[in-house]
C-alpha positions in Angstrom: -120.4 71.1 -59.4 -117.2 69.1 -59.5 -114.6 69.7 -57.0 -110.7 69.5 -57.3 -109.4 66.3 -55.6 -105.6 67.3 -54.6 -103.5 64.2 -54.7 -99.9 63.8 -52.5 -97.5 61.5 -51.7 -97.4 59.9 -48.1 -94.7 60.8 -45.9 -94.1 57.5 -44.4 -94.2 55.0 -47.9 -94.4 57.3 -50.9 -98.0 55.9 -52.3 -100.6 58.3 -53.3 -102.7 60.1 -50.5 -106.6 60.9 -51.5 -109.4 62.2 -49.3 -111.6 59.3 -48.4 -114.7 59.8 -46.7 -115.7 56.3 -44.9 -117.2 54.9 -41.6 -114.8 53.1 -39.1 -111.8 56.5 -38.9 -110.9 55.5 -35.4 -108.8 58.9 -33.7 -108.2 59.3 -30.2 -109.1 62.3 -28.8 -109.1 63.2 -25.2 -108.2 59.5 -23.8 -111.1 58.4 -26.3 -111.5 56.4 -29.5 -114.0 58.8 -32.0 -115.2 57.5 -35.4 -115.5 60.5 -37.7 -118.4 60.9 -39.4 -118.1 59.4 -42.7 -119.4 62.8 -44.1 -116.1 64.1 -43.6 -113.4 64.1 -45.8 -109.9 62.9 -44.9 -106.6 62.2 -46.8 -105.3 58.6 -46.3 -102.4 56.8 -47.8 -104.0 54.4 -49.9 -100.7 52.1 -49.3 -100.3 52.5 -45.8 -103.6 53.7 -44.7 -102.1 56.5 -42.7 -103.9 59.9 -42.2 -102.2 62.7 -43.6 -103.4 65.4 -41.3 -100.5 68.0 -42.7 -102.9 70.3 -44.2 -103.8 72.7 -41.7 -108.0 73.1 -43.2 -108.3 69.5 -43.0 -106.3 69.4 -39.3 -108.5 72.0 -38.1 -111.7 70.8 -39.3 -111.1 67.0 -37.6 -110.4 69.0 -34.4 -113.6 70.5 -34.5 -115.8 67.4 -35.2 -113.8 65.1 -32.2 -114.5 68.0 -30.3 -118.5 68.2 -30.9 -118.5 64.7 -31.2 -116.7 64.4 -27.4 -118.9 66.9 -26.1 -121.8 65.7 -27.2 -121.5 62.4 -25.5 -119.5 63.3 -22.4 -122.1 61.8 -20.1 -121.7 58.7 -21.7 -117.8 58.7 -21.6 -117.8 59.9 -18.0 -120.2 57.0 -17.1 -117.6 54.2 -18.8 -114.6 56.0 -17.4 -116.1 55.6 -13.6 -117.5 52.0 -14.4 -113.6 51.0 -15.5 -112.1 52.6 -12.8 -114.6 51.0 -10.5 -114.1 47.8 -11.5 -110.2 48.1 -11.5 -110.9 49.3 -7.2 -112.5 45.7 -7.2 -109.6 43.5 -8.3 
């Protein structure tokens, strides 16, 4: 079964915006760089590369994932955040 794609226009330079589903979508979420899964559909200027997170589905659904993604490895963020802020007590 084909699905609709729903082309826009980017807000900042006026290309066309498409959902692209890739590896290496960097957000920050919680002090924390995530990369989305690239299962996950999300619209990006295809001139400026900027995420068009207007819609609310599409806002809502990327909320969800950094925030299963963030809990699922809060024991390894927690460890990195108190090995950087003991090395910055060291200098």
């Amino acid at each position: 079964m084909s699905q609709l794609v729903r082309v826009a226009r980017c807000s900042e330079c006026g290309y066309r915006v498409v959902p692209a589903a890739t590896d290496g979508r960097f957000f920050e979420y919680r002090g924390v760089l995530i990369n989305l899964p690239p299962e996950l559909y999300v619209p990006r200027c295809q001139g400026c590369g900027v995420f068009d997170l207007t819609d609310f589905e599409t806002a809502r659904q990327v909320d969800v994932v950094l925030q299963e993604l963030y809990v699922a490895d809060a024991d390894l963020i927690q460890q990195c955040f108190d090995e950087y802020h003991a090395r910055q007590k060291r200098k």
